[in-house]
N, C-alpha and C positions, 0 to 999 in steps of 0.2 A: 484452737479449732476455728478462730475468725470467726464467731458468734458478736451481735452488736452487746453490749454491754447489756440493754435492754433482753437479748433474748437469754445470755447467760445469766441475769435473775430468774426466768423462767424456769432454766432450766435446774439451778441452784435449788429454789423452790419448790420444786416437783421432785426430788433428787431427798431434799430436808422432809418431804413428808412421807416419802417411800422409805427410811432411814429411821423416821420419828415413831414409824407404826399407823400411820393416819392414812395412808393410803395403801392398802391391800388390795390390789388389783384382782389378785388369782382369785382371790375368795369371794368376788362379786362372778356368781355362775351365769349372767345374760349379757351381753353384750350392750343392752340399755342399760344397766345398771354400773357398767365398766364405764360407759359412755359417757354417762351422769355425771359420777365419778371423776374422769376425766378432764372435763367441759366445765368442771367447779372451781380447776386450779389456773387460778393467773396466769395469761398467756397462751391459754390452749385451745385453742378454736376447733370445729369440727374436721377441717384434713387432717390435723394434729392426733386427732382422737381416734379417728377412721383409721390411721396408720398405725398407729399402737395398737389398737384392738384386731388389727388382721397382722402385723409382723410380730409384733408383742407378744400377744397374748392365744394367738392362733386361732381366731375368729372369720370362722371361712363363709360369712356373708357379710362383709364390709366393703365399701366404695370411699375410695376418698378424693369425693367431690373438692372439685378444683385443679385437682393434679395436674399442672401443664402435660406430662409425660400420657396421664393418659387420656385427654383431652385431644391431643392429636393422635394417637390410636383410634379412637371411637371417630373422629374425621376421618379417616385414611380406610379405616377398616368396614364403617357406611356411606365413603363415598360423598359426605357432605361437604355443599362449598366451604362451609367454616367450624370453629370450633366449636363441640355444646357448651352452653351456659349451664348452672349446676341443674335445671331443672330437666333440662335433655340429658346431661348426663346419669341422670337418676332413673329416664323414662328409659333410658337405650341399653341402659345396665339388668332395667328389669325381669326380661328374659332368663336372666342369668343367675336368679335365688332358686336356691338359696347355697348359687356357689360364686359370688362374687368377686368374692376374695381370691379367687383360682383364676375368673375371667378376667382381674386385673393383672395380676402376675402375669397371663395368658398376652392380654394387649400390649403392659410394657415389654414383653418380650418381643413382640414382635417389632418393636423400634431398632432392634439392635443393630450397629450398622446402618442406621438407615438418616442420610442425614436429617435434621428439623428445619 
């Protein structure tokens, strides 16, 4: 899969605690506590976490700030001269709880075709 060695520890890791019993995703019911969860295992920062918890686990008010993908969506879709940094992308998305997760899908879809 061309992962750097560095990030297939990660995912080796996160893979050995899903497997061991130590990380039970389903059965954290918040999304902050999935996040938590998350955000504890080596390697896993918050776009990481943001993305499992809205494709993963079907948490339909998640943003995963950073995402080049949809960093220029939120450019293109308000018209700003440039990309948001994470704290625009948080204020620009906030409209949009508690269905976030739907207005991402929504943005990245509108990239399609469309060159970067």
């Amino acid at each position: 899969m061309r992962f750097s060695r560095r990030k297939a520890e990660y995912v080796i890791g996160a893979a050995t605690q899903v497997a061991g019993g130590h990380l039970r995703l389903e059965r954290l019911p918040t999304a902050t506590g999935a996040a938590r969860a998350l955000l504890a295992l080596r390697g896993c920062g918050l776009w990481t976490a943001q993305y499992v918890l809205m494709r993963g686990l079907g948490f339909g008010d998640c943003v995963p700030v950073g995402d080049a993908g949809l960093t220029l969506a939120l450019q293109r879709t308000f018209h700003l001269p440039e990309r948001p940094d994470a704290a625009a992308t948080v204020r620009l998305m906030a409209p949009f709880a508690p269905h976030r997760s739907l207005a991402t899908f929504h943005l990245w879809t509108s990239l399609k075709g469309v060159p970067a």
